[in-house]
C-alpha positions as CSV (number, residue, x, y, z in Angstrom):
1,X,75.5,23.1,65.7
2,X,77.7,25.5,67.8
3,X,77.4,29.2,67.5
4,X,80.0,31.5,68.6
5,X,78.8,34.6,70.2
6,X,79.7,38.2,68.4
7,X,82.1,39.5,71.2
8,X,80.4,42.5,72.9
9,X,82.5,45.6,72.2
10,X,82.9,47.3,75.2
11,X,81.7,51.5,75.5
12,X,84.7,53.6,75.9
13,X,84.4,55.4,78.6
14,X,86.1,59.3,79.7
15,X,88.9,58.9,81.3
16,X,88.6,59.9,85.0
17,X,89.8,63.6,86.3
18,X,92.6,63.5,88.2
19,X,92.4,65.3,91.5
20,X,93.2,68.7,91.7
21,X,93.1,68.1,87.3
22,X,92.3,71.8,86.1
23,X,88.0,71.7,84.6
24,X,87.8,71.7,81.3
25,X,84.9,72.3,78.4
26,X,84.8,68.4,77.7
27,X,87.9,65.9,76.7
28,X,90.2,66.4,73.6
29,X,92.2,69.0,72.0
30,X,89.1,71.8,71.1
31,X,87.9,72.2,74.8
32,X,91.7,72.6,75.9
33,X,92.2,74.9,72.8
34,X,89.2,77.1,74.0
35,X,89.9,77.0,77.5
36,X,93.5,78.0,77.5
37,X,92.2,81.2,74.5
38,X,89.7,82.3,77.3
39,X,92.1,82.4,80.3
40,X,95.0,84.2,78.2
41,X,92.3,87.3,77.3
42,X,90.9,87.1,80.7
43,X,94.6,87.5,81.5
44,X,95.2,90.1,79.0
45,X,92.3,92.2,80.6
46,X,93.1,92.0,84.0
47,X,96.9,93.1,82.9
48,X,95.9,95.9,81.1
49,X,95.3,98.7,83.7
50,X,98.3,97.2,85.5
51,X,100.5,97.7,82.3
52,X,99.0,101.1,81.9
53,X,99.7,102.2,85.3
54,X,103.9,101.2,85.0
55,X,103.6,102.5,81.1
56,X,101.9,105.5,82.8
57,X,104.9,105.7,85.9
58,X,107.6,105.8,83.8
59,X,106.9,108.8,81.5
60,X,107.3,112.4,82.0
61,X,104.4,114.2,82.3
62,X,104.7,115.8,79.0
63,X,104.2,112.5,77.7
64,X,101.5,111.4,79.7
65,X,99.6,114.4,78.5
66,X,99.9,113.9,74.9
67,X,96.8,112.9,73.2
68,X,96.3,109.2,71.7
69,X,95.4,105.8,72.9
70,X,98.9,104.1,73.0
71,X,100.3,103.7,76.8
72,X,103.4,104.5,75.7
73,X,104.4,107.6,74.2
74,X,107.4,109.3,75.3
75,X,110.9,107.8,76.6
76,X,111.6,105.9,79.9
77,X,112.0,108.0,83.2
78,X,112.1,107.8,86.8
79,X,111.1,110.8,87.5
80,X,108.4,110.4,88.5
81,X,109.3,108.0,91.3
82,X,112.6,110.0,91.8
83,X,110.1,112.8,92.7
84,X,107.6,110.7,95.6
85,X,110.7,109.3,96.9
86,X,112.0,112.5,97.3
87,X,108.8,114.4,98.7
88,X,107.7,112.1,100.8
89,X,109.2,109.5,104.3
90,X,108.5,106.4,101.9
91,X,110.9,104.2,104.3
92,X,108.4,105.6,107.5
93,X,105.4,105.0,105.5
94,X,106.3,101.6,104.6
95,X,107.3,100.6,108.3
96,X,103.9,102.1,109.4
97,X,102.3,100.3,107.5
98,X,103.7,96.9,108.1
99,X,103.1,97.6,112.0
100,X,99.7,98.6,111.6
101,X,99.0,96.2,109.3
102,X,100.6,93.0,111.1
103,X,99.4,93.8,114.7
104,X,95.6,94.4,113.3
105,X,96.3,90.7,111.5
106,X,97.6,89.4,115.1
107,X,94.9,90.9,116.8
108,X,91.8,90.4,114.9
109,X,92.8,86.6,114.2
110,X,93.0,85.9,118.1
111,X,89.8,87.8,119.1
112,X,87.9,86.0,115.6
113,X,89.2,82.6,116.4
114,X,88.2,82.8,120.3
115,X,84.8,84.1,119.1
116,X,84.1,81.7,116.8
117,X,84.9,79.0,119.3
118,X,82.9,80.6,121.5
119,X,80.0,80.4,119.3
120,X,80.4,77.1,117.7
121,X,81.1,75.3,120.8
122,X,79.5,76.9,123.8
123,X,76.3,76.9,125.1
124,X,76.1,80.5,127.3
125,X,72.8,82.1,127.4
126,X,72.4,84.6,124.9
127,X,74.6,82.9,122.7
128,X,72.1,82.9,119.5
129,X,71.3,86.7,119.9
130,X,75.1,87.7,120.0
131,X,75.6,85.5,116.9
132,X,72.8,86.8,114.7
133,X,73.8,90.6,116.0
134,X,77.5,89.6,114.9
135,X,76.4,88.2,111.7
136,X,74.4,91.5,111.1
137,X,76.9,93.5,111.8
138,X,78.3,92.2,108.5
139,X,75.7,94.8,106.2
140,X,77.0,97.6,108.5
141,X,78.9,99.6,105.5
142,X,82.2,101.0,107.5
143,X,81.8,104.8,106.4
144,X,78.6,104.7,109.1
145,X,80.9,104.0,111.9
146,X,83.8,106.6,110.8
147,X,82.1,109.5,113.0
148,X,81.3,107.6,116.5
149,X,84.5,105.5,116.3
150,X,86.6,109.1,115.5
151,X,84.6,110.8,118.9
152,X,85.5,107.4,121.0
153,X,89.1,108.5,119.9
154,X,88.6,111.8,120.9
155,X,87.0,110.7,124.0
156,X,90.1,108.4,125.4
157,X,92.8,110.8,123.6
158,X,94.0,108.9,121.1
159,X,94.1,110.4,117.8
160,X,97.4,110.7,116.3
161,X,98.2,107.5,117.8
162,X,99.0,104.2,117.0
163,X,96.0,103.0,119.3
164,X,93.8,104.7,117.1
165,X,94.8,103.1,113.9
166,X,94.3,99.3,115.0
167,X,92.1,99.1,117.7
168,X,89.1,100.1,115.5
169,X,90.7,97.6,113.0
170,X,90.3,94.5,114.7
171,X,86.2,93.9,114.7
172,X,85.5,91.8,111.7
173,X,82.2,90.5,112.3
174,X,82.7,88.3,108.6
175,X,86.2,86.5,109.9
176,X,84.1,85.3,113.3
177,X,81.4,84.3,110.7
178,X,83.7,82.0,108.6
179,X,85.9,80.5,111.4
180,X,82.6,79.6,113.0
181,X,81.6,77.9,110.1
182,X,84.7,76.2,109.9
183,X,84.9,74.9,113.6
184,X,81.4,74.0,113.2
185,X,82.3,71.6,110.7
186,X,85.3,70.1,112.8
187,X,84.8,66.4,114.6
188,X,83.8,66.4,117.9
189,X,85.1,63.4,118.7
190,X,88.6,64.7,118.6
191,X,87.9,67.3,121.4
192,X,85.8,64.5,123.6
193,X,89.1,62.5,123.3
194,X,91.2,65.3,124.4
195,X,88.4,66.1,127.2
196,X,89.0,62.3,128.5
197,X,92.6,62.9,128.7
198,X,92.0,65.7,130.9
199,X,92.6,68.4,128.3
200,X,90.9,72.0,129.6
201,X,88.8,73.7,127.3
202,X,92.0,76.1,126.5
203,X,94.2,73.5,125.9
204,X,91.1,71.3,123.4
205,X,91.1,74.9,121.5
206,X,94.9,75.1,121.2
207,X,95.9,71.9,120.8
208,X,93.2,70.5,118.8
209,X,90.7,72.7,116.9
210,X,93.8,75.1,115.8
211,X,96.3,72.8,113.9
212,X,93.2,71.5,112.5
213,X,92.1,75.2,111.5
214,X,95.7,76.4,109.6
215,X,94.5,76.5,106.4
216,X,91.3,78.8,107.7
217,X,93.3,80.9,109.5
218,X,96.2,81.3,107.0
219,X,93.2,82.5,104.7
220,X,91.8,84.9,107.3
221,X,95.2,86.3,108.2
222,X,95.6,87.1,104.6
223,X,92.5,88.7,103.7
224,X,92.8,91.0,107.0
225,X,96.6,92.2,106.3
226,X,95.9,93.1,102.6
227,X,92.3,94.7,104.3
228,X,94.7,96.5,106.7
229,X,97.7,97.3,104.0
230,X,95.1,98.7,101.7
231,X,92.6,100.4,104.4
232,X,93.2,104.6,103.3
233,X,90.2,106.4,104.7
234,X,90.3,105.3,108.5
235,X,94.2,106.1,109.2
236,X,93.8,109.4,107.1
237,X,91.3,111.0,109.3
238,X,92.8,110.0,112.3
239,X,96.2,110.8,112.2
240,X,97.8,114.2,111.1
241,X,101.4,113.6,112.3
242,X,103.5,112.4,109.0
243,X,106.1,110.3,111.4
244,X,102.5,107.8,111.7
245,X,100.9,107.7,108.4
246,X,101.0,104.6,106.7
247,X,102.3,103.8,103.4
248,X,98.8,105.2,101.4
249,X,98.0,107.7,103.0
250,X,101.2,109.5,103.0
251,X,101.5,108.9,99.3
252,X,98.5,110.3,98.9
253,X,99.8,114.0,100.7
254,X,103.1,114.0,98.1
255,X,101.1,115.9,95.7
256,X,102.0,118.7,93.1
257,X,101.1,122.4,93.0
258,X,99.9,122.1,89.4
259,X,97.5,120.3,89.9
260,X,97.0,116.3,89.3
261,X,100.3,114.8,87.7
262,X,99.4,111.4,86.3
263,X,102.7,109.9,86.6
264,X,102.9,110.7,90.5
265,X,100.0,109.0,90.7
266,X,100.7,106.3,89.2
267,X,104.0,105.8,90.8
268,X,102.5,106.2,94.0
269,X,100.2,103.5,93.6
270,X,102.7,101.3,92.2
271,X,105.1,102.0,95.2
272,X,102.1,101.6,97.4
273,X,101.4,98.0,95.9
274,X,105.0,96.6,95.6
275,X,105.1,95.4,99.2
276,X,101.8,93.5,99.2
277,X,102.7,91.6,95.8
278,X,106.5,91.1,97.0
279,X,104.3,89.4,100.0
280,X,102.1,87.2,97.4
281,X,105.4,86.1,95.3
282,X,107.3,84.8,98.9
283,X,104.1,83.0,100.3
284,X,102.4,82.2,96.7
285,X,102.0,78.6,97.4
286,X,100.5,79.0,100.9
287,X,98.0,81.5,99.8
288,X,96.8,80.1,97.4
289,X,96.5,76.8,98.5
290,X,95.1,78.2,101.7
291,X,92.2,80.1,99.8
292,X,91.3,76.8,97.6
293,X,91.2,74.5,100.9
294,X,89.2,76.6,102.7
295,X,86.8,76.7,99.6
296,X,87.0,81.4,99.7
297,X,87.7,81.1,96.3
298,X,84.3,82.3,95.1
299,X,83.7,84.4,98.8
């Protein structure tokens, strides 16, 4: 007597994530439903301030001042921006501020790439010491260095300078911390190779740990010009001429005799942005897939 096995129904199992596939609450229509209603209010509350600031720039100030919870309640005007642009050396500002800003990038990149290297790959005495000092000097708040690094300027002459602006710039103990992570987890077999071939240690660093290290270094470059762009407390005490301020700080001097006008303000920040997200719209794909392959998403 034959017997015919009851076929085994198979377990259905989720579908795989696709790479790079956006994480979700679970599979179906529900978690996708929830997660898309979380990121637009998440959205919503980061855009707020933003669309209270423009709502804010392009009112009088009559209308600013009126009492009531609604961002908008007067009719659109520029005069506010007519005003700053008036005032104020925006076009100086700006091109301060995108010297300042890309030479302290240019700078602070080579000396935090060499001293990562340095530290990941050599084997000088003292090496351990200078590292843990450097990673230290990472809890050192800024505003404790403002009066010995002003006196140093003093000392050499060279407040009211462009000197004075970057040099002091271009020490960012965290930027040699992550590059050295970073080149600690490149192959070493690729630089022995290059060694066999006669490759100097210069030429293993430039023509093998750095194409492998774009990505970090794309990242790093970003995070130190918007540092740079945004920095407002070190170029303000030492500079006093207007022809050097940079694009915050001489926004910051356009200010009224009747006290604090909202809409300047606003407008001034606003004006003081636009560069910085014109920058992030032009280069949006390579910074953002710059910060995700370097995992400084969450830094």
């Amino acid at each position: 007597m034959s017997t015919t096995a009851s076929p085994v129904r198979a377990r259905r199992l989720p579908p795989r994530e696709r790479p790079g596939a956006p994480m979700l609450l679970g599979h179906g229509r529900l978690p996708r439903v929830l997660a898309g209603t979380a990121l637009v209010v998440l959205a919503a509350v980061w855009l707020l301030p933003l669309v209270w600031a423009v709502a804010t720039s392009v009112q009088s100030e009559q209308d600013v001042a009126k009492p009531g919870l609604s961002p908008f309640k007067g009719a659109f005007t520029l005069d506010a921006y007519q005003q700053i642009l008036e005032r104020g050396n925006v076009t100086v500002w700006a091109a301060n501020s995108f010297l300042v800003a890309g030479l302290v990038t240019l700078i602070t990149v080579a000396i935090s790439t060499l001293a990562a290297y340095g530290f990941s790959r050599g084997s000088f005495r003292g090496r351990r010491l200078l590292h843990t000092v450097t990673v230290a000097a990472v809890m050192v708040p800024p505003q404790l260095l403002v009066v010995p690094l002003f006196e140093q300027m003093l000392m050499f002459d060279l407040v009211d300078t462009y000197a004075a602006m970057i040099l002091p710039q271009v020490v960012a103990p965290m930027m040699v911390f992550i590059l050295k992570r970073f080149f600690d987890g490149v192959p070493r077999e690729l630089e022995d190779a290059a060694r066999l071939d006669g490759a100097s240690e210069v030429r293993v660093f430039l023509s093998v740990v750095l194409p492998l290290s774009r990505p970090i270094v794309a990242a790093v470059s970003i995070f130190v010009f918007i540092g740079a762009w945004n920095n407002f407390m070190w170029p303000f005490i030492v500079t006093n001429d207007p022809g050097l301020m940079t694009l915050p700080v001489g926004l910051a001097t356009v200010k009224d005799a009747f006290g604090i006008q909202y809409a300047q303000a606003m407008a001034s920040a606003l004006l003081a942005a636009l560069p910085l997200v014109v920058v992030f719209l032009l280069f949006q794909r390579r910074i953002v897939s710059s910060v995700a392959t370097t995992g400084l998403g969450g830094a």
